[in-house]
MARBAMI-171011 format. One line per 10 residues: their letters; for each residue x, y, z of N, C-alpha, C. Coordinates in nm, 3 decimals, padded with zeros to 5 digits, m for minus. Layout:
a	X/Y/Z/X/Y/Z/X/Y/Z | ...
//
This chain:
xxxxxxxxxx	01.096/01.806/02.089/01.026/01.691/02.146/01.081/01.660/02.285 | 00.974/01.592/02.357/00.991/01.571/02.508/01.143/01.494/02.477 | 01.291/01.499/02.581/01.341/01.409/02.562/01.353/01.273/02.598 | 01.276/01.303/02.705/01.253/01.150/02.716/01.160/01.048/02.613 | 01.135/01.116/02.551/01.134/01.006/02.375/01.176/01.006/02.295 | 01.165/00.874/02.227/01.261/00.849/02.067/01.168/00.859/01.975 | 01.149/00.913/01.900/01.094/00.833/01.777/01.110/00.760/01.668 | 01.056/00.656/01.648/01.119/00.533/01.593/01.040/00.505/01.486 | 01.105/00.435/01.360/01.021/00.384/01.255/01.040/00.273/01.229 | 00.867/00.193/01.237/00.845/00.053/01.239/00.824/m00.028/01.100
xxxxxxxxxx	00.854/m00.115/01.050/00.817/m00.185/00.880/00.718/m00.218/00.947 | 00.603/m00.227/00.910/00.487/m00.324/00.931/00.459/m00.364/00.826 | 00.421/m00.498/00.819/00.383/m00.663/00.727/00.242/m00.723/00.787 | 00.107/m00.722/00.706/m00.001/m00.721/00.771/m00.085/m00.801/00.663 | m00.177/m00.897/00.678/m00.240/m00.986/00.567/m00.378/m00.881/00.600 | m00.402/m00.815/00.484/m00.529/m00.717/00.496/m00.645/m00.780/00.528 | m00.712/m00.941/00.490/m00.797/m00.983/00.503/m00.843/m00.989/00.620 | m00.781/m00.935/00.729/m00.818/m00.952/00.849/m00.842/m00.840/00.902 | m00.891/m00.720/00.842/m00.852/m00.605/00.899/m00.960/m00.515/00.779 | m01.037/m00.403/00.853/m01.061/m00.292/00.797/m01.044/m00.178/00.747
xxxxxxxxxx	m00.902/m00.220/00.684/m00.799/m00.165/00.654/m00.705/m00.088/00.752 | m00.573/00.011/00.725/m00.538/00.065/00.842/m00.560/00.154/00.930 | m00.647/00.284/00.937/m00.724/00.389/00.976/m00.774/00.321/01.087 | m00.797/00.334/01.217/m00.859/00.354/01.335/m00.999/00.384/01.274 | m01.093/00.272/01.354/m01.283/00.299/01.272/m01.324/00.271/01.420 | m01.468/00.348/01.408/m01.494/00.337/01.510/m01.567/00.156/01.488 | m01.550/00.050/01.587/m01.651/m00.057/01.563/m01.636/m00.147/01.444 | m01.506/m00.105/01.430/m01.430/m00.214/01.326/m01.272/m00.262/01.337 | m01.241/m00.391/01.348/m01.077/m00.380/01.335/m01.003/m00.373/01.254 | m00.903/m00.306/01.287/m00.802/m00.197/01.206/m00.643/m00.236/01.236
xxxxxxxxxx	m00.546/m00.235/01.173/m00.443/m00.283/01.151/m00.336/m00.144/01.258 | m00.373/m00.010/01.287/m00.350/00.064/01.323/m00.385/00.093/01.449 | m00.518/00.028/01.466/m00.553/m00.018/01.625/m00.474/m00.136/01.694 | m00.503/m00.238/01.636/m00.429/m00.351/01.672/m00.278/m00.335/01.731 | m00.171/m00.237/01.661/m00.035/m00.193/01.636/m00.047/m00.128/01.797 | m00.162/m00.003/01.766/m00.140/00.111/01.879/m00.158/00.030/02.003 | m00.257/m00.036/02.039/m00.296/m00.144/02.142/m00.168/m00.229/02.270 | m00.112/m00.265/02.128/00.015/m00.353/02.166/00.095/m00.258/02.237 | 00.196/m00.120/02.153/00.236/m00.023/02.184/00.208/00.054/02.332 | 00.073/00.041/02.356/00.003/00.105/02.447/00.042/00.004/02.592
xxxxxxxxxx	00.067/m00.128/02.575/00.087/m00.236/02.696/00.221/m00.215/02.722 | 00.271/m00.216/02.616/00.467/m00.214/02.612/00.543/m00.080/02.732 | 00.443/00.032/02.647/00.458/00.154/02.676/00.414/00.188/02.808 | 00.273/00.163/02.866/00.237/00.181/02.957/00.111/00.310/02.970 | 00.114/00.385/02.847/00.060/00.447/02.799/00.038/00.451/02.664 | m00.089/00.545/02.609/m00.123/00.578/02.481/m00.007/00.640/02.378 | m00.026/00.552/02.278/00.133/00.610/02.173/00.014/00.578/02.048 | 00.041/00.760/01.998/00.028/00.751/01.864/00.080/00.698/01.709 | 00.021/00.660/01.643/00.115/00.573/01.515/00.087/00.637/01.404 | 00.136/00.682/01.292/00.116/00.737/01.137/00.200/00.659/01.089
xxxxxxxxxx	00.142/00.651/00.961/00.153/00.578/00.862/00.186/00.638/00.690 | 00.292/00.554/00.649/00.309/00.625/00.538/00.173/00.628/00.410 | 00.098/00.554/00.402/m00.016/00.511/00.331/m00.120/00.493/00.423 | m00.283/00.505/00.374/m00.380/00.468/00.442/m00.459/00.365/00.339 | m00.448/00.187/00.399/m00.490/00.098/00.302/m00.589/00.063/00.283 | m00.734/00.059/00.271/m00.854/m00.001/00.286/m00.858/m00.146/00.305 | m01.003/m00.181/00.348/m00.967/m00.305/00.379/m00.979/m00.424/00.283 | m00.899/m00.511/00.336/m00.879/m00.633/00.249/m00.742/m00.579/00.168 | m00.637/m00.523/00.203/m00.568/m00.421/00.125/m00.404/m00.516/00.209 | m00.323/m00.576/00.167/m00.172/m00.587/00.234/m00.113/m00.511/00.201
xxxxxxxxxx	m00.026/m00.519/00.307/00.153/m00.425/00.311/00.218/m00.561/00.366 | 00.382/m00.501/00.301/00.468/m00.606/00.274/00.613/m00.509/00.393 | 00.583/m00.390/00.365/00.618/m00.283/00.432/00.618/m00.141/00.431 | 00.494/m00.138/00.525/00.445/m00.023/00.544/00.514/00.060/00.589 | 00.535/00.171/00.582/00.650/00.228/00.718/00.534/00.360/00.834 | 00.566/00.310/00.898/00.496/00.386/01.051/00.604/00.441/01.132 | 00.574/00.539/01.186/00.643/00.602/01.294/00.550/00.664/01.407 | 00.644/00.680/01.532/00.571/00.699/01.653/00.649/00.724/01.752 | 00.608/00.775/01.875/00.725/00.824/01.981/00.724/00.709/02.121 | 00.825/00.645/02.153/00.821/00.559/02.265/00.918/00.633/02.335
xxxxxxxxxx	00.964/00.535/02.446/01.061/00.593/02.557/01.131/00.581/02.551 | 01.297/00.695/02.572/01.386/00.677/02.522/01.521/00.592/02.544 | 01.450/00.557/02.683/01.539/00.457/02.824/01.482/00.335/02.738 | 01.394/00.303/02.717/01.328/00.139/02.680/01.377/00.118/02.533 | 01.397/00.227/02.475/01.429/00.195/02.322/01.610/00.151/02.351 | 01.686/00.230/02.440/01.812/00.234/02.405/01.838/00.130/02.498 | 01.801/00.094/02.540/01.823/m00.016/02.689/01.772/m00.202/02.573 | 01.645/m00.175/02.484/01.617/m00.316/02.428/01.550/m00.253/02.265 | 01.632/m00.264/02.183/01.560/m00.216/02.066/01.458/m00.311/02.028 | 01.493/m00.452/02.088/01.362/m00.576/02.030/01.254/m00.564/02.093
xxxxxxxxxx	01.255/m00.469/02.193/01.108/m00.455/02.205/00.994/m00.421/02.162 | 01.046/m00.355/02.048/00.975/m00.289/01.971/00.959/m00.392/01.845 | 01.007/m00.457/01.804/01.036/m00.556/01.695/00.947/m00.702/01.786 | 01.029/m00.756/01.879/01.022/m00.883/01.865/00.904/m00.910/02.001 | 00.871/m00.787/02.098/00.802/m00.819/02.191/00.683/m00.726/02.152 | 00.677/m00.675/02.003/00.552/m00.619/01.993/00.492/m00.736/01.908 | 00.557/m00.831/01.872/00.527/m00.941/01.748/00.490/m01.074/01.821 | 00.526/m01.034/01.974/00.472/m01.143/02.052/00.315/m01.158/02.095 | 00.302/m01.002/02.081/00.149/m00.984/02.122/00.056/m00.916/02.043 | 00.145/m00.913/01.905/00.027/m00.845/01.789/m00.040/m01.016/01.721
xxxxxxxxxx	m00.125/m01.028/01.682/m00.188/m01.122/01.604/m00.105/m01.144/01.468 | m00.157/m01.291/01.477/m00.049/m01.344/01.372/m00.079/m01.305/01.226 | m00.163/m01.231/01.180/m00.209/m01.118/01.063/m00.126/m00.997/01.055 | m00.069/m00.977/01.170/00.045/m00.852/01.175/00.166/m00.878/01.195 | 00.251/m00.835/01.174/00.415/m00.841/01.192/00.476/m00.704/01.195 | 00.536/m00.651/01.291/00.685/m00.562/01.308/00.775/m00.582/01.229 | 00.871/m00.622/01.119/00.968/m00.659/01.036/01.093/m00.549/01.019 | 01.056/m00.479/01.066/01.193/m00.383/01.106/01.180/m00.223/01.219 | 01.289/m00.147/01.265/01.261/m00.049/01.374/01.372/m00.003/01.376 | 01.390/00.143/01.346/01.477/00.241/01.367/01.464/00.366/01.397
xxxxxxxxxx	01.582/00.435/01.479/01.545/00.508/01.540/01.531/00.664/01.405 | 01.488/00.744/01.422/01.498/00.832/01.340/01.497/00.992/01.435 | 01.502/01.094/01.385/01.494/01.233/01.386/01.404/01.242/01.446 | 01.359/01.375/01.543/01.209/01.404/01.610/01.119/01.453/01.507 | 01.190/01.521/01.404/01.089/01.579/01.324/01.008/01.501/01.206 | 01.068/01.397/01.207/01.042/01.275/01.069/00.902/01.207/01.105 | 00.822/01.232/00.965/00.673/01.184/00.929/00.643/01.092/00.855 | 00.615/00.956/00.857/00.609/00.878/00.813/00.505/00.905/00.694 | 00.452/00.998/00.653/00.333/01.012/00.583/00.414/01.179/00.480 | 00.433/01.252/00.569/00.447/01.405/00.500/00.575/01.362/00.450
xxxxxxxxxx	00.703/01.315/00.466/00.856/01.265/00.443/00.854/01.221/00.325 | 00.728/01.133/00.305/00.739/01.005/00.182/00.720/01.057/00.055 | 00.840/01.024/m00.038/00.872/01.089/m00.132/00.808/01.017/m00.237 | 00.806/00.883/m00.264/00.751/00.743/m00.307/00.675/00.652/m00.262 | 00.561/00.646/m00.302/00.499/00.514/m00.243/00.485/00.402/m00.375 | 00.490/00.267/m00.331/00.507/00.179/m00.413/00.387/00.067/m00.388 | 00.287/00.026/m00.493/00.220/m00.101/m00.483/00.235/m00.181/m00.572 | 00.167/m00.307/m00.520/00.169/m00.413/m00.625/00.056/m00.482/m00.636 | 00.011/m00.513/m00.780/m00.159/m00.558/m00.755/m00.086/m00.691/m00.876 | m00.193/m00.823/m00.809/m00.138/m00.947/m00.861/m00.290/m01.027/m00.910
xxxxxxxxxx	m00.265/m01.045/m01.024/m00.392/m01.105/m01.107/m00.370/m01.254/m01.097 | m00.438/m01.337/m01.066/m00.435/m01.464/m01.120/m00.498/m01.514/m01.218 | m00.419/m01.532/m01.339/m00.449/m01.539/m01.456/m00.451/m01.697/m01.536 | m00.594/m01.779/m01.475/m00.548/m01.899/m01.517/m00.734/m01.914/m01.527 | m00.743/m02.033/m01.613/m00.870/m02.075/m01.575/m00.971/m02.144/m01.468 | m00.846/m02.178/m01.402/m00.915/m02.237/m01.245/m00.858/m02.157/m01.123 | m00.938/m02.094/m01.059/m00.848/m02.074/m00.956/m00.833/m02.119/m00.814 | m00.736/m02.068/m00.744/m00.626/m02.093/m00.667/m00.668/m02.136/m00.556 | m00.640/m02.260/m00.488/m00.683/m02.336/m00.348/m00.624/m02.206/m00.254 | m00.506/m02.242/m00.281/m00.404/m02.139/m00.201/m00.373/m01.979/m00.228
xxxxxxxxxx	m00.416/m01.924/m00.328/m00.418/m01.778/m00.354/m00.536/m01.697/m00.370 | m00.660/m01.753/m00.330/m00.781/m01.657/m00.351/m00.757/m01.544/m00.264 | m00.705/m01.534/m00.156/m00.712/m01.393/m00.086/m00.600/m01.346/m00.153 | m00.534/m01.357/m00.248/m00.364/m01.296/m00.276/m00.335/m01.237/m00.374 | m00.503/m01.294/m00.458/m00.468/m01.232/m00.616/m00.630/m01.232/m00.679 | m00.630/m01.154/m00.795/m00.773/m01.127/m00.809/m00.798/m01.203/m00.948 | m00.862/m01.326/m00.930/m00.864/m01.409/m01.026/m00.954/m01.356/m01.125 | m00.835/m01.382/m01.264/m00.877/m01.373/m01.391/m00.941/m01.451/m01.461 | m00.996/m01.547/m01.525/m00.996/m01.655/m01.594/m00.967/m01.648/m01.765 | m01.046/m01.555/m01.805/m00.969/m01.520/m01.902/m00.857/m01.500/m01.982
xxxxxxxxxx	m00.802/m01.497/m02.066/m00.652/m01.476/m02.089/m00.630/m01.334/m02.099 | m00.518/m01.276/m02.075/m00.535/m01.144/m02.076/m00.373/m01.103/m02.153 | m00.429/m01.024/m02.293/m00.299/m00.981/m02.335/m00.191/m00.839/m02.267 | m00.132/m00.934/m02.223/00.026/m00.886/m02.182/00.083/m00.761/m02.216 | 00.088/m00.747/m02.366/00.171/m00.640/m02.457/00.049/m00.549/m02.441 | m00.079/m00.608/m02.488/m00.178/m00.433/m02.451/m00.199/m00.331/m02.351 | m00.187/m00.434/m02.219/m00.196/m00.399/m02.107/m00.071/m00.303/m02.078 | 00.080/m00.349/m02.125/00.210/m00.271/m02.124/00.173/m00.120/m02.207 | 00.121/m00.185/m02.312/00.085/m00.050/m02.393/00.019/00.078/m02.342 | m00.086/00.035/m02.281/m00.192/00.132/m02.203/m00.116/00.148/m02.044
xxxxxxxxxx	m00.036/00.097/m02.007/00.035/00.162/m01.853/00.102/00.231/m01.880 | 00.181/00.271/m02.003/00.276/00.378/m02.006/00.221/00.491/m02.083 | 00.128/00.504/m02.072/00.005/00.590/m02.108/00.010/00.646/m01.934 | 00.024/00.619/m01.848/00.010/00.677/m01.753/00.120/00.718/m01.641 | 00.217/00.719/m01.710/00.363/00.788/m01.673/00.431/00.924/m01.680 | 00.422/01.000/m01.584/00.480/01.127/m01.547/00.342/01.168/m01.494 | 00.364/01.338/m01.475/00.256/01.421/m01.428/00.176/01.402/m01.488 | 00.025/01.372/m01.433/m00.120/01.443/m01.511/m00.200/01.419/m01.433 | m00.359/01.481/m01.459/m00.473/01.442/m01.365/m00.505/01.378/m01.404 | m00.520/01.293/m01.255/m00.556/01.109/m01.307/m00.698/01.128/m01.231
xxxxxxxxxx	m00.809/01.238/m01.262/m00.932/01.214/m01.197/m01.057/01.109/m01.267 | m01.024/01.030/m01.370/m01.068/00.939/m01.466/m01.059/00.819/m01.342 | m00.953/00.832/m01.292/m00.937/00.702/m01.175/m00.947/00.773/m01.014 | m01.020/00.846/m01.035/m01.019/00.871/m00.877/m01.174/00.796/m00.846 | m01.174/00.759/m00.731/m01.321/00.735/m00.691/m01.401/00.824/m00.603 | m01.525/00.763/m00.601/m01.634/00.867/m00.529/m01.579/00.890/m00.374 | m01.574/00.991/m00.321/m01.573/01.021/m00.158/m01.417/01.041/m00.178 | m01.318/01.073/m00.264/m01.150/01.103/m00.226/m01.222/01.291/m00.195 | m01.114/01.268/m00.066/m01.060/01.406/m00.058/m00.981/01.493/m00.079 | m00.889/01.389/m00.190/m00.757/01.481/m00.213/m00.798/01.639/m00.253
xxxxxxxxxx	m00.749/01.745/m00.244/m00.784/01.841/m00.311/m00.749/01.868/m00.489 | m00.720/01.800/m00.539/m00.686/01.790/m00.686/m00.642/01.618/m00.710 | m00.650/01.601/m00.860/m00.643/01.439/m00.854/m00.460/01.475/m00.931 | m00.378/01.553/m00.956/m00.302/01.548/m01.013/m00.148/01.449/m00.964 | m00.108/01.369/m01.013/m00.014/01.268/m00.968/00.098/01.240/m01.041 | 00.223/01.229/m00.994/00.281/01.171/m01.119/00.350/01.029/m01.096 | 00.311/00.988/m01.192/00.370/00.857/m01.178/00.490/00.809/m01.236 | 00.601/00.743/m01.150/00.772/00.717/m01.187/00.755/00.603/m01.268 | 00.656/00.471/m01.219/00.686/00.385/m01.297/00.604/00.329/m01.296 | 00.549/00.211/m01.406/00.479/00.116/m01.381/00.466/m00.008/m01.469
xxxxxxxxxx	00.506/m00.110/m01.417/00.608/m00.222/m01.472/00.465/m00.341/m01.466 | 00.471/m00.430/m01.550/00.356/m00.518/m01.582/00.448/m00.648/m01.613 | 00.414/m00.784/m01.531/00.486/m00.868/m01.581/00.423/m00.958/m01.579 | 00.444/m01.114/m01.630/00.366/m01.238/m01.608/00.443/m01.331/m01.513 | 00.457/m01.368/m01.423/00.526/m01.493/m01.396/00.422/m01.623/m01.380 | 00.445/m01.723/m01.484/00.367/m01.810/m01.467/00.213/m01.811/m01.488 | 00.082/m01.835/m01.384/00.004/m01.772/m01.408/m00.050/m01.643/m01.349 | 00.074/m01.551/m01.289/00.030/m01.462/m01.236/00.101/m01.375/m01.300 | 00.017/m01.213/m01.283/00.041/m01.096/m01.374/00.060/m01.011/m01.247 | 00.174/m00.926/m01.212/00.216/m00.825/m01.134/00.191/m00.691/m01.212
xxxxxxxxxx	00.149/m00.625/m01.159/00.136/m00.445/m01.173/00.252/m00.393/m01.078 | 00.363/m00.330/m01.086/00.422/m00.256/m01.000/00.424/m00.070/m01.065 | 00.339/m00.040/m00.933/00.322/00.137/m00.949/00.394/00.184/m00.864 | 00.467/00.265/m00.873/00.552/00.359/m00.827/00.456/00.530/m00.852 | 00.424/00.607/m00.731/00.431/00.736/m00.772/00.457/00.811/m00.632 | 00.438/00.976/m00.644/00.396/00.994/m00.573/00.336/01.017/m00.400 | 00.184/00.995/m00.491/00.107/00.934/m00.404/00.017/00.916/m00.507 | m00.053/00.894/m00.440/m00.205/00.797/m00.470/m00.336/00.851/m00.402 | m00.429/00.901/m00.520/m00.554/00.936/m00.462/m00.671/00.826/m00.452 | m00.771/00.851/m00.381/m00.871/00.736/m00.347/m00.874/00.603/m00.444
xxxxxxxxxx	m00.843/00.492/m00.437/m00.879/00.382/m00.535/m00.749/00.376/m00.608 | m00.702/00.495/m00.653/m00.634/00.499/m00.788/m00.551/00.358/m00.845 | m00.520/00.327/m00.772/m00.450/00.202/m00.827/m00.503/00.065/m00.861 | m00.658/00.074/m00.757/m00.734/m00.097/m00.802/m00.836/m00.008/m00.932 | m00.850/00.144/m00.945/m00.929/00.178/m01.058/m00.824/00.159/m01.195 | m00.695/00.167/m01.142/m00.591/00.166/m01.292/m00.621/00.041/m01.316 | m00.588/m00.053/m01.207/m00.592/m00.185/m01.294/m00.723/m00.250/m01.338 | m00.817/m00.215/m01.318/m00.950/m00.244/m01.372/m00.934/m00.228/m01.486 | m00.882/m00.120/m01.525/m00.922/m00.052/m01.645/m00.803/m00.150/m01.729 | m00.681/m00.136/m01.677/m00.593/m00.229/m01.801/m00.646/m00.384/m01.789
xxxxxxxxxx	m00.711/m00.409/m01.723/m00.736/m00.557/m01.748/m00.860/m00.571/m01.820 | m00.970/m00.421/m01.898/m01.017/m00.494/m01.985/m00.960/m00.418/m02.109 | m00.838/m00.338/m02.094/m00.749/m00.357/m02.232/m00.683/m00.496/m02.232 | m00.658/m00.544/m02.121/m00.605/m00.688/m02.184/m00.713/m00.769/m02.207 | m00.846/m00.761/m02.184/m00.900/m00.850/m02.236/m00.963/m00.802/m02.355 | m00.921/m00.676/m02.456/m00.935/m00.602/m02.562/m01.148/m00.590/m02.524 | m01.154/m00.543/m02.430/m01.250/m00.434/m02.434/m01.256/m00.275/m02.422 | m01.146/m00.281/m02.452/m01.057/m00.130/m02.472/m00.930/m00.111/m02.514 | m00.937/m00.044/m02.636/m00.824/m00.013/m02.693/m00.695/00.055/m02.589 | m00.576/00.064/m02.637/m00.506/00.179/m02.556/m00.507/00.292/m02.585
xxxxxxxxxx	m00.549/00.335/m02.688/m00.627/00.446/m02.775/m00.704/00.505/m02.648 | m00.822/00.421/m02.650/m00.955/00.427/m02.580/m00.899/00.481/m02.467 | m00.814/00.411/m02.370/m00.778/00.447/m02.228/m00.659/00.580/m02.267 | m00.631/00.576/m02.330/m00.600/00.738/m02.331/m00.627/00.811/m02.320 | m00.773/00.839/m02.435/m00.888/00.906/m02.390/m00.967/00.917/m02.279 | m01.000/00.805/m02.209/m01.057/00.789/m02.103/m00.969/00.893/m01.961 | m00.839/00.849/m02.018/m00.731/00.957/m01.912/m00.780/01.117/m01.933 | m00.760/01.126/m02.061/m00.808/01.297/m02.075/m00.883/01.315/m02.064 | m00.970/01.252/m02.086/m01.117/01.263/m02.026/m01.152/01.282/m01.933 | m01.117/01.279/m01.808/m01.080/01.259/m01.685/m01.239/01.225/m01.613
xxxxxxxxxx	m01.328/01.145/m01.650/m01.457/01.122/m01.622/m01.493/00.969/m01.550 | m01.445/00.974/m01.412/m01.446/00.867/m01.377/m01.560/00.780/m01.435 | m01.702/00.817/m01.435/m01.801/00.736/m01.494/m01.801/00.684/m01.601 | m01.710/00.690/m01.698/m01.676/00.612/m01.799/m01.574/00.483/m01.845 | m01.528/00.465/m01.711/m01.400/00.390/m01.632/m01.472/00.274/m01.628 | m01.340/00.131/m01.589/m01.392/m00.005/m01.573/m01.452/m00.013/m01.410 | m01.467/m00.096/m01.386/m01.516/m00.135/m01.240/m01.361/m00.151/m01.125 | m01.400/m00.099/m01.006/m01.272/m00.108/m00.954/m01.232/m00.246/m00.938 | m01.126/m00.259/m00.914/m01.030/m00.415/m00.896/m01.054/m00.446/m00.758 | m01.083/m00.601/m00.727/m01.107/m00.613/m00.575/m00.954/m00.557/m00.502
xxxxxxxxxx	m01.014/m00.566/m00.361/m00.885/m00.530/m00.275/m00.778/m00.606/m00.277 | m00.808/m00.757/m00.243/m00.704/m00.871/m00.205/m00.614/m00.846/m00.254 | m00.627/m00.802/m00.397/m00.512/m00.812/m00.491/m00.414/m00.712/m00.483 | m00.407/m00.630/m00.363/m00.280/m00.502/m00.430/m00.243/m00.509/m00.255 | m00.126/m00.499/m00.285/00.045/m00.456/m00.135/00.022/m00.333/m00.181 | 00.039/m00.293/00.002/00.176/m00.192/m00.006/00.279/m00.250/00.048 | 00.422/m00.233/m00.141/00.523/m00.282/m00.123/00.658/m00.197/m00.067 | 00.654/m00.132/m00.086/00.766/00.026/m00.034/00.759/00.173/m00.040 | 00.793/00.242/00.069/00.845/00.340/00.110/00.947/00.429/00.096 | 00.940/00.564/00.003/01.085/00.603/00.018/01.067/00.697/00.096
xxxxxxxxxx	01.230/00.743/00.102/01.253/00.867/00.163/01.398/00.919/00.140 | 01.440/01.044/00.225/01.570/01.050/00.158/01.694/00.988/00.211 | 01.639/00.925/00.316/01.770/00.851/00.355/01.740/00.719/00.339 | 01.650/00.688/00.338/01.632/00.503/00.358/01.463/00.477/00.252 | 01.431/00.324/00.266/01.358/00.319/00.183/01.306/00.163/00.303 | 01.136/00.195/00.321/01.106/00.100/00.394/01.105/m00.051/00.366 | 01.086/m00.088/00.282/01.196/m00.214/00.235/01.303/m00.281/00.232 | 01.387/m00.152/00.238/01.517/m00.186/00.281/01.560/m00.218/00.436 | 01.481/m00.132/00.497/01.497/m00.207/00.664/01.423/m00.345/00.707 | 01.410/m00.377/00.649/01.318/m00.488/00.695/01.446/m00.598/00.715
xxx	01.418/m00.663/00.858/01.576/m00.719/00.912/01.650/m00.666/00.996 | 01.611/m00.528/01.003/01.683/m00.425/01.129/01.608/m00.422/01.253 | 01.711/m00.417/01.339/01.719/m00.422/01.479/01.785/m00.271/01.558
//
């Protein structure tokens, strides 16, 4: 790489509702335009950005991790420029939350060993003044233990093409998944998925589907089958967007969560 650049990796923190997700569209705003834009004034020129995930819209990150090449005099001379004077002029829907320098060869996308989301139900009969964009209201009650039952039905390797949606390009739907943890706090129900990666939908199609095992319109039996089955058309309806982060990033040295706070 030229030396006169660094390449650096940014946390980005972004409220999806404002945004057509992160992908550059033509004639729509994008969380990845917005970023490059800023970058582009700082810089003085065009700077490319990748991303460890690509989110659709209406979709948050809590910390995304991005990387990109700036200058290597401006990085080592003010590291907050990148942090605190790109946060001056990104919109208040976006945030910088951490920036380090890394390796020339490091990919914020090909590197990532783990990606992590979180999809949040609001599970009450009225809902939320303050959480309609944050969580995908339930009203119903939704059992807890079934829903646990049928997620670990979907732990380790297998083809998860039962949950892929129409238009993915992955070339195979096969994934494995490390973890996936279901909890209640209060009236809200967390999904935390760990895999991978993640093919088209996969994660607002998983939770569709366990939320009408929790509302016992499907056994965990049933969604077993439905897994081997691997026939998306027999699947629940996907889960709106609002409801799912991207919450972390791994890799082998660091984990994008964990920088968040670095300078």
């Amino acid at each position: 790489m030229d030396l006169a650049l660094q390449r650096i990796v940014m946390v980005v923190e972004f409220d999806g509702s404002a945004f057509h997700g992160w992908q550059k569209q033509n004639n729509a705003l994008t969380v990845q335009e917005a970023l490059e834009d800023v970058l582009h004034k700082i810089e003085g020129k065009a700077v490319v950005t990748f991303a460890a995930g690509r989110t659709d819209t209406g979709v948050h990150a809590e910390a995304m991790l991005v990387h990109c090449d700036v200058s290597s005099k401006r990085w080592l001379r003010s590291h907050s420029a990148y942090l605190h004077g790109c946060n001056r002029l990104l919109p208040d829907s976006v945030r910088v939350v951490g920036v380090l320098a890394v390796a020339d060869d490091f990919h914020a996308r090909f590197d990532c060993r783990r990606r992590v989301y979180r999809y949040q139900i609001w599970n009450r009969n009225t809902a939320s003044a303050l959480q309609q964009w944050r969580h995908w209201w339930m009203p119903r009650t939704l059992d807890l233990e079934l829903m646990q039952q049928a997620g670990a039905l979907c732990l380790g390797t297998q083809d998860f093409s039962a949950l892929r949606a129409a238009g993915c390009q992955a070339a195979h739907a096969t994934r494995t998944i490390h973890q996936l943890k279901i909890e209640r706090f209060d009236h809200c129900i967390s999904i935390h998925v760990a895999a991978d990666a993640f093919i088209y939908h996969m994660v607002r199609n998983l939770v569709g589907n366990l939320v009408e095992v929790g509302l016992s319109k499907r056994t965990p039996d049933e969604f077993k089958s439905l897994l081997e089955g691997r026939d998306r058309s027999k699947g629940a309806a996907t889960a709106p967007a609002h409801g799912l982060y991207f919450v972390d990033a791994h890799y082998d040295e660091f984990r994008s969560r964990a920088l968040i706070g670095s300078c």
